[in-house]
N, C-alpha and C positions, 0 to 999 in steps of 0.2 A: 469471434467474440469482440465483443465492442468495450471501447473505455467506460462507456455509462454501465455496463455488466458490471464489472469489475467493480468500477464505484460502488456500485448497488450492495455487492454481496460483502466490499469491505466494512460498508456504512450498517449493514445488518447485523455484522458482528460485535463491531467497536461504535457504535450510533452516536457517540460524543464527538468522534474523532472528524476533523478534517482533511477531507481525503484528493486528490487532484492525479487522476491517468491520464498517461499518456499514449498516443501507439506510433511505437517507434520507428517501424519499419512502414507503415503507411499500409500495411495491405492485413493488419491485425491479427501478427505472429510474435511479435513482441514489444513489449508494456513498458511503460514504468509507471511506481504509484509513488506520490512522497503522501505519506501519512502521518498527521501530528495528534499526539494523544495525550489526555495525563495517564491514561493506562498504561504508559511507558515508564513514567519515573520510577527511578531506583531498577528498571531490568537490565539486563547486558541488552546488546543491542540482536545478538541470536534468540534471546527469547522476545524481543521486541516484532522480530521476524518472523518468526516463528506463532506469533497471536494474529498476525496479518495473512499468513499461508495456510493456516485452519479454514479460514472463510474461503479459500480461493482453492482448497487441496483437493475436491472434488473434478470442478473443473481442467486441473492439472492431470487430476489418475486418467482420467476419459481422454484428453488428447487435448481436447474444445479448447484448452487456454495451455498455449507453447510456450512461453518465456513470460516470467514477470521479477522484473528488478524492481527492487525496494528502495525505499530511504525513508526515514523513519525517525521523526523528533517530538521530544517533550514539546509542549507550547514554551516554554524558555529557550527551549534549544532553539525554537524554531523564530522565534523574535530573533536571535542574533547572526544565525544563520541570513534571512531575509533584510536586516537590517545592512550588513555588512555588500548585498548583491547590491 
C-alpha cells in the first residue's frame, strides 16, 4: 500500500480534512497519517480515531495495510501544534 492509498481513502471519508502520510519503515508496512479536521471538535480523541480507521478498516481486515499510527487535530489544534515546531 502506498501513502497516496491511504491519503486517498482518508480524503474519501473526511474530504474536508487535511491529510499528510507517511511510510515509516520505507518498504510500506508502516504509516503514519496526521490528519486535521473540523470533524474533530468536541470528540475525544479515540473517536477522532476511530472516524479515520472507518475509511482505512477494510484495508486493515485484508492484510493490504499492516500498521497505521494516527495523530489527529482540530485545525486550532493544529495551528499551534505547527506554530510551536
Amino acid at each position: 500500500m502506498s501513502p497516496d492509498e491511504i491519503r486517498s481513502l482518508i480524503a474519501q471519508s473526511l474530504p474536508e480534512a487535511r491529510v499528510d502520510v507517511q511510510d515509516l519503515d520505507g518498504i510500506g508496512q508502516h504509516f503514519q497519517a496526521v490528519v486535521v479536521s473540523e470533524r474533530f471538535a468536541g470528540l475525544t480523541l479515540i473517536k477522532q480515531h476511530k472516524l479515520v480507521y472507518e475509511a482505512v478498516q477494510a484495508q486493515i481486515d485484508s492484510g493490504y495495510l499492516h500498521a497505521l499510527t494516527l495523530k489527529t487535530y482540530t485545525p486550532e489544534q493544529w495551528q499551534k501544534v505547527s506554530a510551536s515546531a
